[in-house]
C-alpha positions as CSV (number, residue, x, y, z in Angstrom):
1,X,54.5,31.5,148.1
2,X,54.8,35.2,149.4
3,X,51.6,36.9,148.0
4,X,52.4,41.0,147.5
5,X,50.8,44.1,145.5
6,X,51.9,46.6,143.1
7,X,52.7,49.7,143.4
8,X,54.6,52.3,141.8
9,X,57.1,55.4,143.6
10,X,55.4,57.9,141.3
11,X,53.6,60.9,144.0
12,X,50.2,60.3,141.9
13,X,50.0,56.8,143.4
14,X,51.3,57.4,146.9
15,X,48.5,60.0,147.4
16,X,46.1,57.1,148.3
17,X,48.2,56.4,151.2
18,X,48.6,59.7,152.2
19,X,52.2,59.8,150.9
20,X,53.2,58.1,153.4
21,X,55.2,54.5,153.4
22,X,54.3,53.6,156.5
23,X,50.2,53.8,155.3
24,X,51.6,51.8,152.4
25,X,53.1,49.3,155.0
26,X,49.3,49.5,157.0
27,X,47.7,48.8,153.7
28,X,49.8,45.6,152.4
29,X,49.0,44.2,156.4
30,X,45.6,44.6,155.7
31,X,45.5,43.1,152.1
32,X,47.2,40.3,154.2
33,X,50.0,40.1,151.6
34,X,54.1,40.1,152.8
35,X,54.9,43.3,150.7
36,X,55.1,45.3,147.2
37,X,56.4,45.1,144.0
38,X,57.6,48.6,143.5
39,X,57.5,50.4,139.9
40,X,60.9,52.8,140.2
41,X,60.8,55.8,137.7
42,X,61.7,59.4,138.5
43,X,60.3,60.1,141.7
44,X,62.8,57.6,143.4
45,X,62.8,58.0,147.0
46,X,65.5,56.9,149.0
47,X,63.4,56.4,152.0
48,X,61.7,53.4,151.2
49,X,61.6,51.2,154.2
50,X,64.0,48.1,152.6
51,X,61.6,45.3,154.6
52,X,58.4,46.5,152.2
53,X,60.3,46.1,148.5
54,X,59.6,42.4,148.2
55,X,60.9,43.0,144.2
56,X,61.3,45.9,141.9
57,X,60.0,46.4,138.2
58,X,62.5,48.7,136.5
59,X,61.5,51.4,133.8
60,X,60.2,49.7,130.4
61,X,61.4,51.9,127.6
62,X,59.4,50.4,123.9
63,X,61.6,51.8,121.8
64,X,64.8,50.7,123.6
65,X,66.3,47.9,121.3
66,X,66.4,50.6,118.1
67,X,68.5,52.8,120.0
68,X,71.1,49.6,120.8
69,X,70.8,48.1,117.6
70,X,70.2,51.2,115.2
71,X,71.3,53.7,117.2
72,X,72.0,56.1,114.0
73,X,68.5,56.0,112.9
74,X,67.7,57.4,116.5
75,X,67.3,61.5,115.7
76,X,70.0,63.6,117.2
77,X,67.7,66.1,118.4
78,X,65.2,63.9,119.9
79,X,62.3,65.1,121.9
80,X,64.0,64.7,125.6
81,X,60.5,63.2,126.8
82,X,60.8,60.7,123.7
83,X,64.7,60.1,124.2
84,X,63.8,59.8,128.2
85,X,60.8,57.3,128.5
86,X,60.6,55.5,125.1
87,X,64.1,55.1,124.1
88,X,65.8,55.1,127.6
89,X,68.7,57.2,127.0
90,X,70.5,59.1,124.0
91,X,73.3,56.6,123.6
92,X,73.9,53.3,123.9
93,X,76.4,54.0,126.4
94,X,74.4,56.0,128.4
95,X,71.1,53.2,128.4
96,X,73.9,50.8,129.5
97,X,74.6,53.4,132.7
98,X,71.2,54.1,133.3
99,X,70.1,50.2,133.4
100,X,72.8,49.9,135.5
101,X,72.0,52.7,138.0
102,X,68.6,51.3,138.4
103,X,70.1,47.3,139.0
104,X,72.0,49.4,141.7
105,X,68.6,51.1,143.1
106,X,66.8,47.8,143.1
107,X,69.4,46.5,145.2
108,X,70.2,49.1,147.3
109,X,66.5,48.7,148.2
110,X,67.0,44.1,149.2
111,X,64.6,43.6,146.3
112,X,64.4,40.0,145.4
113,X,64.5,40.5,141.6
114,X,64.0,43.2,139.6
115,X,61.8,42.8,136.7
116,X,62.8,44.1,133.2
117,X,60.4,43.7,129.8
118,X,62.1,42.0,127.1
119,X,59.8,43.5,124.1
120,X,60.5,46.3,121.2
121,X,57.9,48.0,119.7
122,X,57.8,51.0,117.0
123,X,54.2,53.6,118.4
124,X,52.5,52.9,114.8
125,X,52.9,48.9,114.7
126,X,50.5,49.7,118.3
127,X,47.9,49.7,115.3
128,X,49.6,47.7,112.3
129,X,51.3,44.9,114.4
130,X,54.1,45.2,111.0
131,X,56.9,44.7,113.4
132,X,60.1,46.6,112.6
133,X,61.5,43.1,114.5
134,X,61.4,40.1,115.0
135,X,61.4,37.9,118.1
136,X,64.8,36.5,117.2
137,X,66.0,39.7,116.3
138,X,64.5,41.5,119.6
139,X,65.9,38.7,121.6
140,X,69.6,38.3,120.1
141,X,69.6,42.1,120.9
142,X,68.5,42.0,124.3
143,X,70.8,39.4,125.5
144,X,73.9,41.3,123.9
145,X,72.6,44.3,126.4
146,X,72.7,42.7,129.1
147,X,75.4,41.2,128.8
148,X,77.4,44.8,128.7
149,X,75.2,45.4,131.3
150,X,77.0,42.8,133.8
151,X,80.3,43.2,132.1
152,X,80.3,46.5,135.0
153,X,79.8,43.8,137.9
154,X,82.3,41.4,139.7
155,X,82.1,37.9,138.2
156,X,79.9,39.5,135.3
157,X,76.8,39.1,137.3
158,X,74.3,41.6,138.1
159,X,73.8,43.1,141.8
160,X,70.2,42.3,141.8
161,X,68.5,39.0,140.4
162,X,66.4,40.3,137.1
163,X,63.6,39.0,136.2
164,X,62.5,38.8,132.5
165,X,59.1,39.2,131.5
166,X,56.5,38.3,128.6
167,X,54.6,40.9,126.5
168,X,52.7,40.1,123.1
169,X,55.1,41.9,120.8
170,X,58.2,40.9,119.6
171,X,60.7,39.6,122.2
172,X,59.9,37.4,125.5
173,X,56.4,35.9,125.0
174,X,56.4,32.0,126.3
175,X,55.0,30.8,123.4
176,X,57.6,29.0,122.1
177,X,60.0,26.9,123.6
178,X,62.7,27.4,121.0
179,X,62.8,30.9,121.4
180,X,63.1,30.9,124.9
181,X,66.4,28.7,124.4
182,X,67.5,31.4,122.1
183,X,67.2,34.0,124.2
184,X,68.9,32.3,127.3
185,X,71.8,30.5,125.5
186,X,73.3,34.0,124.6
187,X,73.1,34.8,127.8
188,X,76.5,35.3,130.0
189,X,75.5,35.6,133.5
190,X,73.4,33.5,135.6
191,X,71.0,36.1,137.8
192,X,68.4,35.6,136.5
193,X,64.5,34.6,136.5
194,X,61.5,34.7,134.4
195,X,58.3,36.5,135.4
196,X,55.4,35.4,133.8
197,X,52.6,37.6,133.2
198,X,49.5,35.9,132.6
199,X,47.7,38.6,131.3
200,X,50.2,39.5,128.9
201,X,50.3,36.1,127.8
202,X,46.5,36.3,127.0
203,X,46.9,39.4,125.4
204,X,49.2,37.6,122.8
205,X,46.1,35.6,121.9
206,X,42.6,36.2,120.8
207,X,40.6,35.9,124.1
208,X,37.4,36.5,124.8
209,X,36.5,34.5,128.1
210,X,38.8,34.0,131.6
211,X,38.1,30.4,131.0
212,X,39.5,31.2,127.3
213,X,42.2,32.8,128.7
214,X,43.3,30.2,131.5
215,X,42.8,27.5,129.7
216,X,45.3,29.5,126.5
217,X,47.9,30.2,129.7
218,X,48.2,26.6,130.2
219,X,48.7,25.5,127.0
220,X,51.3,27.3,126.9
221,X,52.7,26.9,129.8
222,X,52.3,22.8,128.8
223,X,54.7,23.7,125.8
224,X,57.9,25.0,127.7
225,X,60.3,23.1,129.2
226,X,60.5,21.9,132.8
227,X,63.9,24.0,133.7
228,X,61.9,27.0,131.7
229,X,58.7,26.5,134.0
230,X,61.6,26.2,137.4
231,X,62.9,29.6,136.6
232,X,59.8,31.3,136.8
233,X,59.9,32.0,140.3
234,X,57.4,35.2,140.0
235,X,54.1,35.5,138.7
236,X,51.9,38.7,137.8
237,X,48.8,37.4,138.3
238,X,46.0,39.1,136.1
239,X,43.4,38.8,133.9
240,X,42.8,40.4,130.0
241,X,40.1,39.1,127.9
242,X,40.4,41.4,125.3
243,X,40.3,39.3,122.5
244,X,37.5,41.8,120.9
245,X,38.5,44.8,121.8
246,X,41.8,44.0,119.9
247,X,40.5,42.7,116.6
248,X,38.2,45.9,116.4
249,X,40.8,48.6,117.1
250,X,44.0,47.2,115.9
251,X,45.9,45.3,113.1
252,X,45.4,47.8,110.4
253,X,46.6,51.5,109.7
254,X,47.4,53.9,112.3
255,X,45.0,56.9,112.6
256,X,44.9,59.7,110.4
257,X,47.7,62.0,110.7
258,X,49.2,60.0,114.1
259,X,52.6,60.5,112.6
260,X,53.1,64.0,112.5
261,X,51.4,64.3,116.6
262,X,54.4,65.2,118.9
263,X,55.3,62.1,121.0
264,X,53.6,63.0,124.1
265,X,50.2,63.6,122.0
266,X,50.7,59.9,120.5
267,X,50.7,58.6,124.1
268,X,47.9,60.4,125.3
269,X,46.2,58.6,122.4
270,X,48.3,55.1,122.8
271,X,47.6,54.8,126.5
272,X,43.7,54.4,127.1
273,X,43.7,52.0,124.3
274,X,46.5,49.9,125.9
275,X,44.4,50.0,129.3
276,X,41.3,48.4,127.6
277,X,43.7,46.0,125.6
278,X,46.0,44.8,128.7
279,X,43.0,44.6,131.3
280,X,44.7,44.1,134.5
281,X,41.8,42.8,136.4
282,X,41.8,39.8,139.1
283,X,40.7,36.4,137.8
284,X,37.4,35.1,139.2
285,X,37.0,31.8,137.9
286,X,39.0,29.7,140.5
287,X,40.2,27.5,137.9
288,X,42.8,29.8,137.6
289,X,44.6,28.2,140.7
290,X,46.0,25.4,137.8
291,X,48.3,28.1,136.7
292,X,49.4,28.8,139.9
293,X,49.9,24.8,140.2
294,X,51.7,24.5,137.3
295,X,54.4,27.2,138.3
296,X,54.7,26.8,142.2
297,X,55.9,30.3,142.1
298,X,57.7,32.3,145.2
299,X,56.2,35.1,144.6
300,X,52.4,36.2,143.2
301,X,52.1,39.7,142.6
302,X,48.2,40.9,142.7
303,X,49.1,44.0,139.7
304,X,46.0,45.6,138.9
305,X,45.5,49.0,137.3
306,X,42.8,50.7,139.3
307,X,41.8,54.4,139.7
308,X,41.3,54.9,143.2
309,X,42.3,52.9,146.4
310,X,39.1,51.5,146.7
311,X,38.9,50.2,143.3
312,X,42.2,48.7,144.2
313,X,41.0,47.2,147.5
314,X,38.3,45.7,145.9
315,X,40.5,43.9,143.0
316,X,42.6,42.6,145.6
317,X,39.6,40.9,147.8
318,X,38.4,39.9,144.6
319,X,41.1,38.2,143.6
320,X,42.2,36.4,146.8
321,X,38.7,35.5,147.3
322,X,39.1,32.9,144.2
323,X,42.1,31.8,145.0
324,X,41.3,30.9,148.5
């Protein structure tokens, strides 16, 4: 099992290593872990040393499955910011180029897999949780994606392996075996994995302890099927117990007047509150190792949220410590 560390190509996170990829290289040697799961967006810089991208996660856009399924009900004249990060692109036609354009990044840069959220979700149900869809439908749309997507490959298979991971909302949550089948028998091509987020998966229930939470991710993990648990050859290993926080800030009406805020000022509001919600901090109760037993996975990614390097250092000894 290769152990590696998150990071994204954004300039406001290569600062801590002096903006330099060979610091980054210094860092992950020192962290004793084989390399980094890189988070492409906009700053994409084509000289990442190849030998440090163990595996790429690709842009998530929430709002993406609207604009393939219902793409009429997406406004015309969409705020470009909105159109750019939430619903990926202004047509389907062009989300089907720009997925494709980052596969091609992610292998252009030897990644292993390339991770891609399977989730939709619609900035007020944040609060409500009254989806606009549901699993099936998120799912059945998602697979008929990417599917077009690989249509533009030889064979119909994608450059890059993609890796398809859980979130609490509507879509990809390994909760439920049957959906899971649902998902992957409409699926055309066969590079693939899953990625199983065990924070995320915690986040889908009401947790309040890491033993809570570990002994939830099992559980669920004891409900899929044995060629379900084999293709989940990556893990992002972290920690949310935010069972609390959850029930006291959400399931119930947006706040006043959070309609009529322009996008960007409903993500300035959405963001800190998804921070406290989806804790991304390293599991200290070595019982945790089960999961890790359970999944024999090839790769563990140590993705923490931090706010300085040191922050960051210390999540990652943290971390290790219990597992070792």
């Amino acid at each position: 099992m290769k152990e590696i560390i998150n990071i994204s190509g954004y300039s406001i996170d290569l600062e801590r290593y002096n903006n330099s990829w060979e610091d980054v290289r210094s860092f992950v040697h020192k962290m004793e872990c084989s390399g980094v799961e890189l988070l492409m967006g906009g700053e994409y810089d084509e000289t990442i040393p190849r030998d440090l991208i163990s595996s790429v996660h690709l842009p998530g856009w929430l709002g993406w499955i609207r604009l393939w399924r219902e793409p009429e009900t997406v406004p015309a004249a969409c705020d470009p910011f909105k159109q750019a990060y939430y619903y990926g692109a202004a047509t389907p036609e062009a989300l089907v180029r720009t997925f494709c354009d980052n596969l091609d990044k992610a292998a252009n840069l030897g990644a292993a897999y390339a991770v891609f959220h399977i989730t939709h979700i619609e900035l007020d149900e944040f609060f409500t949780r009254n989806h606009r869809y549901s699993h099936h439908e998120v799912l059945s749309s998602a697979a008929s994606f990417l599917n077009t997507v690989c249509m533009n490959y030889p064979g119909g298979e994608p450059p890059v392996t993609i890796g398809f991971e859980n979130l609490w909302w509507p879509g990809l949550t390994f909760l439920s075996q049957d959906e899971v089948d649902f998902f992957t028998e409409q699926l055309e091509f066969d590079n693939w994995i899953f990625v199983l987020d065990t924070g995320h998966m915690m986040n889908a229930g009401d947790i309040r302890t890491e033993k809570g939470g570990i002994m939830y991710v099992i559980s669920a993990l004891d409900g899929l099927s044995e060629s379900t648990i084999k293709r989940m050859k990556a893990i992002h290993f972290q920690c949310s117990t935010s069972g609390v926080y959850q029930r006291e800030n959400f399931f119930r009406k947006p706040p006043s007047g959070f309609s009529s805020l322009s996008y960007g000022d409903q993500i300035s509001l959405l963001m800190p509150m998804v921070s406290k919600l989806d804790e991304h901090r390293p599991f200290s109760d070595p019982w945790c190792k089960k999961i890790i037993e359970v999944i024999k996975p090839d790769y563990l990614v140590h993705e923490f949220t931090s706010k300085s390097k040191e922050e960051f250092v210390g999540k990652i000894k943290t971390q290790k410590n219990t597992l070792s």
